[in-house]
C-alpha positions in Angstrom: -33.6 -88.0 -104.6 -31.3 -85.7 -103.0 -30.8 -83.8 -105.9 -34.3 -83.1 -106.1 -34.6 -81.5 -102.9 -32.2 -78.4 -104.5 -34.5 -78.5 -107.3 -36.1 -74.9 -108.0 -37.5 -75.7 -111.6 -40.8 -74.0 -111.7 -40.3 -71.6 -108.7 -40.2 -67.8 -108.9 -37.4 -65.9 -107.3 -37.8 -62.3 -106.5 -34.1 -60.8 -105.3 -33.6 -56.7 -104.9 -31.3 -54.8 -106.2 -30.0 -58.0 -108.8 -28.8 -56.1 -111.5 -24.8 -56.5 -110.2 -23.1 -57.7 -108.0 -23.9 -59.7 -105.0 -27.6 -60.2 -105.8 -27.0 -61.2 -109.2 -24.8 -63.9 -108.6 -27.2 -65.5 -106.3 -30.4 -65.1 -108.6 -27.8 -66.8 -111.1 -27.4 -69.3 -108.5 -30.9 -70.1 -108.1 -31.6 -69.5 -112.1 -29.1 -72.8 -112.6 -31.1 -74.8 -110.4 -34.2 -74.5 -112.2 -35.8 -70.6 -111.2 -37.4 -68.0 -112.7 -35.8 -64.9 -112.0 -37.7 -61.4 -111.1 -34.5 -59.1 -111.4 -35.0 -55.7 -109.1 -33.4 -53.0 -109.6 -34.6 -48.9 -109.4 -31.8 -46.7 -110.7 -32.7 -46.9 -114.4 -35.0 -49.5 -116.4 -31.8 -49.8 -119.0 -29.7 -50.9 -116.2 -32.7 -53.7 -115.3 -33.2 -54.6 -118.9 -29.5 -55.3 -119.5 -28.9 -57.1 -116.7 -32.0 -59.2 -117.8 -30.0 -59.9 -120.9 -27.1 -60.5 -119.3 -29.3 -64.1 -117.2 -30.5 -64.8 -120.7 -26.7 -65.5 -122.0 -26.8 -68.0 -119.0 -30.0 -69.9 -120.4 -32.0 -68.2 -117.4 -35.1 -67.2 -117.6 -35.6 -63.6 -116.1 -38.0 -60.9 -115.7 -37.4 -57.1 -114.9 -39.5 -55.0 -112.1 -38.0 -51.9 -110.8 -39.2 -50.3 -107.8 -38.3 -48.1 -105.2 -37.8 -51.1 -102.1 -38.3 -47.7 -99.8 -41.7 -47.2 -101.3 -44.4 -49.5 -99.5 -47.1 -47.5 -102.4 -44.6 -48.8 -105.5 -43.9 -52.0 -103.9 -47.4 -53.2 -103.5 -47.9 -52.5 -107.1 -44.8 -53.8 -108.2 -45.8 -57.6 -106.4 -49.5 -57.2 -107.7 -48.0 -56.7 -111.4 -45.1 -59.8 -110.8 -48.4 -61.7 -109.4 -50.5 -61.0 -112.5 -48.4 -60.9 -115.5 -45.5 -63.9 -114.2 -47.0 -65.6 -111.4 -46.7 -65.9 -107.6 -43.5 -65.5 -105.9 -41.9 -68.6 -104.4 -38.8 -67.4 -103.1 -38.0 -63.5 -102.0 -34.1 -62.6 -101.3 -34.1 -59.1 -99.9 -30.6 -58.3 -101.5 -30.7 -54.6 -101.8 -28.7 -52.8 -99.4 -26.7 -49.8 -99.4 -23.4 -48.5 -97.0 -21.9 -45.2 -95.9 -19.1 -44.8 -94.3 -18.5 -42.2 -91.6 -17.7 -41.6 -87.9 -20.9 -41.4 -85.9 -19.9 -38.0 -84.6 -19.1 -36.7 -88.2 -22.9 -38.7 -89.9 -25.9 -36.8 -90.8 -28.7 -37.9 -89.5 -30.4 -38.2 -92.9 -27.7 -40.4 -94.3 -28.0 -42.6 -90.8 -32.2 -42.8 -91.7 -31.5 -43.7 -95.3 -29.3 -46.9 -94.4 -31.7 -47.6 -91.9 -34.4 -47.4 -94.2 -32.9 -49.1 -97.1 -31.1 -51.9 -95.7 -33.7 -52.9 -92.5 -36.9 -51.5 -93.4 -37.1 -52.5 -96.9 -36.7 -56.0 -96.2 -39.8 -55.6 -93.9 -41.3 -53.9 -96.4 -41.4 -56.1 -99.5 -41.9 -59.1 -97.5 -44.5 -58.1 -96.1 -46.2 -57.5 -99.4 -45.3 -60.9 -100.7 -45.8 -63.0 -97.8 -49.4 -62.7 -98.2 -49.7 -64.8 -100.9 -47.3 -67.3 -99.5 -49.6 -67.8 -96.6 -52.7 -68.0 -98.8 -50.7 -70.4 -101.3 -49.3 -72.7 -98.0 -45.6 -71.5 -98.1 -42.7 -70.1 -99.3 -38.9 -68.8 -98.7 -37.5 -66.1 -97.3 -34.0 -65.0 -97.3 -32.7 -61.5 -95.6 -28.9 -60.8 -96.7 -27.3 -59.9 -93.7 -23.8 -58.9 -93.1 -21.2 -60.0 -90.8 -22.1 -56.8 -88.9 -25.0 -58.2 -88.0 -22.7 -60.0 -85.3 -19.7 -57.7 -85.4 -19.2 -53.4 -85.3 -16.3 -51.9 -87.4 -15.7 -48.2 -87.3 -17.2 -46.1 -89.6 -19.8 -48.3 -90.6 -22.0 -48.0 -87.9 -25.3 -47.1 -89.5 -25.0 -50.2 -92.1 -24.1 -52.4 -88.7 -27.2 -50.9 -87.2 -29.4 -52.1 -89.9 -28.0 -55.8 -90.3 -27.5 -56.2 -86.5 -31.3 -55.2 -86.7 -32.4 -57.5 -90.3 -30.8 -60.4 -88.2 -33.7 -59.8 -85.5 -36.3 -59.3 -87.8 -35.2 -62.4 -89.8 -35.7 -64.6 -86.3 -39.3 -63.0 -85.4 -40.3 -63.6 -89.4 -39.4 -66.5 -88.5 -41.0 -66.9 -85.4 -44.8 -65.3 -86.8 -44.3 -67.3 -90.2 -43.1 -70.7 -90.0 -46.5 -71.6 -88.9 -47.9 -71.5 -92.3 -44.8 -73.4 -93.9 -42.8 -70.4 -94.5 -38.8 -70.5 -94.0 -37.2 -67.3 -93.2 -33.9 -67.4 -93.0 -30.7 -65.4 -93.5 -26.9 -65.1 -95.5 -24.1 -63.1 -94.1 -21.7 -62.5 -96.5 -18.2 -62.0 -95.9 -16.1 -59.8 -97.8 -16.0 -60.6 -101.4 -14.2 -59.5 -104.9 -16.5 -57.7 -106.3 -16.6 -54.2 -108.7 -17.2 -52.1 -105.6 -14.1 -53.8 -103.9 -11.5 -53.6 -106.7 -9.3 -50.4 -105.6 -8.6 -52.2 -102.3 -8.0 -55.7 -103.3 -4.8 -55.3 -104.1 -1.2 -56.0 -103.1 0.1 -54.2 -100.7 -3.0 -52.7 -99.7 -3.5 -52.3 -95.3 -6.9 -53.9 -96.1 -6.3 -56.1 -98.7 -3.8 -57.6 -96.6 -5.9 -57.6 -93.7 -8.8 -59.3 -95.3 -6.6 -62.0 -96.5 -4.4 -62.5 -93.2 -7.1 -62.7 -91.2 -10.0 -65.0 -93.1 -8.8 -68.0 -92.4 -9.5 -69.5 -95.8 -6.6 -67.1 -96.7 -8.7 -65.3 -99.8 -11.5 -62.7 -100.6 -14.6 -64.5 -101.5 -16.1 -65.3 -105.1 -19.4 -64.1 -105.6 -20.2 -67.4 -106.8 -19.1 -68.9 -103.2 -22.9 -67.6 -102.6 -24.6 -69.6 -104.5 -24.4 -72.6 -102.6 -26.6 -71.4 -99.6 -29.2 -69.6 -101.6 -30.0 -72.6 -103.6 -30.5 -74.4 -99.7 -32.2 -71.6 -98.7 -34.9 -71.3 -101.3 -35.1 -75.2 -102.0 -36.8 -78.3 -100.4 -33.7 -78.8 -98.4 -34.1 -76.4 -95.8 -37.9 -76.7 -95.2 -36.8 -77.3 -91.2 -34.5 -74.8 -91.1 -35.6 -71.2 -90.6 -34.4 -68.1 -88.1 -30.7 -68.6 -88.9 -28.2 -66.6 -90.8 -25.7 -68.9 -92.4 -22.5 -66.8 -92.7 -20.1 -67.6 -96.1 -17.7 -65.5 -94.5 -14.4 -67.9 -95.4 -14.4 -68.6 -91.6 -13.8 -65.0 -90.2 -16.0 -65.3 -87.3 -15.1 -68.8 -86.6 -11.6 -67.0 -84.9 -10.3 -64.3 -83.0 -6.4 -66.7 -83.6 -3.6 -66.0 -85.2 -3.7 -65.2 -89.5 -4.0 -68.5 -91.5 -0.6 -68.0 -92.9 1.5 -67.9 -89.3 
């Protein structure tokens, strides 16, 4: 019995920007526990198609749709065409997010709109665009990938902590307008993890690497996989009475202001 509440087989799963990274290993996550997988991507159709494959060498069913998460026009045909030609959409991760790094003094306005944009409107966006059809079809899951700046600032990324500190908000009033008609919205805050886009820094001897490691009290970057665990919660059964937080898999950095792990 309890296994079935984690159960996802014949749910769909819609995540952005899941051709890599982050977003991928979470649509694997919930592709294990039964789901379909819409993979979202919009830089290339090659890059969506291969990263398609690359759930198929897993046994996971998977579909590509790329769109432009910016676009409300391409979104509302992209969930009209997933709707039609692979069915209505259980479970919607807004994963796609971008980050750039400069001093607020030094950041062009344009670059400040376009994190804004990406990483807080889009989620507002697609949801809104697929929540419809949750409503109509008596419910459905939500999840918003947040960032530990959506509790904490850190210098140079203060657009990106802008937009989470904002996607945290918006997660709790989804919440509040949605859970009504049996809808959980709810969101992850990663910590920081090993992935490609971390490599150059995570190693030794590195001021950050070292830092990272020091001060996460489980003593180590996170695995991409480490994610898995509360999407498959989030989208499942499981949390059907849970909705407006944002579980952090952060290793326990927020937990502490204390001393590193290893003193």
């Amino acid at each position: 019995m309890s296994i079935n509440l984690f159960d996802l087989t014949g749910k769909i799963a819609l995540v952005t920007g899941s051709t890599h990274g982050l977003g991928m290993a979470m649509a694997k996550g919930l592709g294990m526990a039964g789901a379909t997988i819409v993979v979202n991507g919009n830089s290339s159709q090659e890059k969506i198609d291969n990263a398609v494959a690359e759930y198929a060498k897993d046994g996971i069913k998977a579909f590509g749709s790329k769109f432009n998460v910016v676009n409300e026009t391409e979104v509302k045909e992209a969930i009209a065409a997933i709707e039609k030609e692979i069915g209505y959409i259980d479970i919607l991760i807004n994963n796609a997010g971008i980050i750039k790094r400069s001093p607020l003094l030094e950041m062009e306005v344009a670059d400040f709109k376009e994190v804004i944009d990406i990483d807080l409107v889009s989620p507002f966006i697609v949801s809104k665009h697929v929540v419809k059809r949750m409503i109509e079809r008596g419910g459905g899951k939500i999840i918003n990938i947040c960032s530990m700046m959506s509790e904490l600032g850190r210098d140079s990324v203060s657009a990106y902590a802008a937009a989470k500190g904002g996607l945290k908000m918006l997660t709790q009033s989804m919440a509040t307008e949605w859970a009504k008609y049996n809808i959980q919205t709810n969101g992850i805050g990663p910590g920081y993890f090993a992935t490609s886009q971390t490599a150059p820094i995570r190693v030794d001897g590195h001021p950050f690497n070292e830092f990272i490691i020091s001060r996460t009290p489980a003593g180590r970057w996170g695995d991409p996989d480490d994610l898995q665990g509360a999407a498959i919660f989030l989208s499942s059964k499981a949390s059907d009475f849970v909705n407006g937080h944002v579980i952090y898999v952060d290793g326990g950095i927020l937990a502490t202001i204390g001393k590193p792990y290893n003193e």
